[in-house]
C-alpha positions, 0 to 999 in steps of 0.5 A: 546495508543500513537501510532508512524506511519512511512511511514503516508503520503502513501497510505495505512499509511494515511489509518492507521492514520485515522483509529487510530485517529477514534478508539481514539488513540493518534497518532504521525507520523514521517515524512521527510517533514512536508509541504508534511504532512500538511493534517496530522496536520489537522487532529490533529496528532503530527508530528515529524521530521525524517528519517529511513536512519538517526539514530540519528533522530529516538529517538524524533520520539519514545520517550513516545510512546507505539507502532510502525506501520511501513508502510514505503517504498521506493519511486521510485527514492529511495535505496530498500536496503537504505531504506527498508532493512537498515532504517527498521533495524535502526528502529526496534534497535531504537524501541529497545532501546526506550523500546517500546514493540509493533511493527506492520510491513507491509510486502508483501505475498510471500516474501519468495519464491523471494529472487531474488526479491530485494524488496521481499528480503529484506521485508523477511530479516525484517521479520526474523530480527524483530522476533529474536529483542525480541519486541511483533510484528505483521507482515500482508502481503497484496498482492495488494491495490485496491487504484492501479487499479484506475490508472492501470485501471479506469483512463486510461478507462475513458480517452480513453487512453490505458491500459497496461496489462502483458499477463502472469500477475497472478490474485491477491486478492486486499484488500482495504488500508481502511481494512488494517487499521482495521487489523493494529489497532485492531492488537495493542489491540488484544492479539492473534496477538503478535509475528505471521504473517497474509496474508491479501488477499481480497475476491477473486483474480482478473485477469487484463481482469476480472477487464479491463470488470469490470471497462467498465461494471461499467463506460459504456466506452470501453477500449483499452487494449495493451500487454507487455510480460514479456521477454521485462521487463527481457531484459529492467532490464537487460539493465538498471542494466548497468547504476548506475542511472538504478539501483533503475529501475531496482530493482524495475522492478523485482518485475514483477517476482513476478505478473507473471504466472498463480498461483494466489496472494492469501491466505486463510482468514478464521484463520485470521479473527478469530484472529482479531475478525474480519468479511470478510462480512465487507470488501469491495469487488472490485465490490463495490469499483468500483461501489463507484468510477464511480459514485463519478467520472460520478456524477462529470463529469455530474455535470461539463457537467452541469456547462458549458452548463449553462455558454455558455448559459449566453454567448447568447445574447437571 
């Protein structure tokens, strides 16, 4: 298939890419910057310039192709509204009046129970939106990247700096964005999936404290651990919400909301992966995520150590 990626330079969307490029489609990316999307082209992707807040620069991005994949979202500095609620309609009215049919939209699990979550909102309003356009969707709703805790966790560990964890925060079943993919893609070739909603959930929910001791087990470092409550975060979105330039802030603090409590950020997988024909023994475990990373990372620091004690000894005059 010739497949339209959107949002291909994040996280998980450059995941999709080379997941497509791997099962042998023909993949175009829409991107807003093509120097930040180089990498793209190395790998032998069409790259076509666009934006889902500027419609009249959606129809070359769709023209010729046979499905979307929507991983897009707002950065940071970015409108929620703008770009996650605005430029996915946009999107899927283009999509509409390119006359392709198969849509693959990335939401998040559980947006339906935070409508007062700007961001959980407006992924549910697309939701609702791209089931009524009358296109063959598939809509998958992970609940966390375990990509994220390499810099909530692993980095600050192993740089001796603190990790900052939220006392109330709820355990949640982190998914790797390589598996992700796998569900993205072999939703477009699956018949099962058109026109229904999947929860994406890894093996099973982690707490902070559990991963904080996983990740100093797998690293033989200690961690300083310091707390923040979540009527801190409330009163500093409240705050910001009187400032204009704190407004985007603020949208996107309230997602703490949603990681709070103690009910876990978890859904059953066993329908799931039958519907994609798919194994849960061939998704990767944090453990085993975490293993692979601190010894890619302790290899590299004692091949570092190495490199500079061969080069103060070449300083010596003996």
């Amino acid at each position: 298939m010739k497949v339209l990626v959107v949002g291909a330079t994040g996280t998980l969307g450059r995941q999709i890419v080379r997941r497509a490029l791997d099962e042998g489609h023909e993949v175009r990316c829409m991107v807003r910057s093509a120097q930040r999307a180089g990498f793209l082209r190395e790998w032998g992707v069409e790259l076509v310039r666009g934006n889902l807040t500027q419609p009249d620069t959606l129809p070359p991005a769709l023209a010729g192709v046979d499905a979307v994949i929507d991983a897009a979202t707002a950065r940071p500095s970015e409108s929620v509204q703008t770009v996650d609620w605005q430029g996915k309609v946009n999107l899927i009215q283009a999509t509409q009046a390119a006359g392709v049919k198969r849509f693959i939209f990335i939401s998040i699990l559980n947006s339906e129970k935070f409508p007062h979550v700007p961001l959980m909102n407006v992924k549910r309003c697309t939701e609702k939106f791209l089931a009524e356009s009358g296109l063959d969707y598939t809509i998958l709703q992970p609940c966390g990247f375990l990509q994220g805790l390499i810099g909530q966790y692993a980095i600050p560990i192993l740089e001796k700096q603190s990790i900052w964890v939220m006392g109330e925060a709820a355990p949640t079943a982190y998914m790797d964005t390589q598996d992700i993919a796998k569900f993205a893609i072999k939703a477009l070739t699956t018949p099962e999936t058109v026109n229904r909603t999947f929860p994406l959930a890894g093996p099973r929910a982690w707490g902070a404290y559990e991963i904080i001791r996983l990740c100093e087990r797998k690293c033989g470092q200690s961690s300083r651990v310091s707390r923040i409550s979540l009527d801190l975060l409330r009163v500093i979105r409240k705050v910001a919400y009187f400032f204009q330039w704190g407004w985007n802030f603020a949208d996107r603090l309230a997602f703490v909301e949603v990681v709070s409590g103690t009910q876990p950020l978890d859904a059953p997988m066993d329908e799931v992966y039958s519907a994609f024909g798919m194994n849960l023994e061939d998704t990767t475990t944090l453990e085993d995520y975490m293993q692979e990373y601190f010894s890619r990372i302790m290899k590299k620091l004692k091949e570092l150590d190495y490199d500079r004690d061969k080069a103060s000894k070449k300083k010596l005059p003996f």
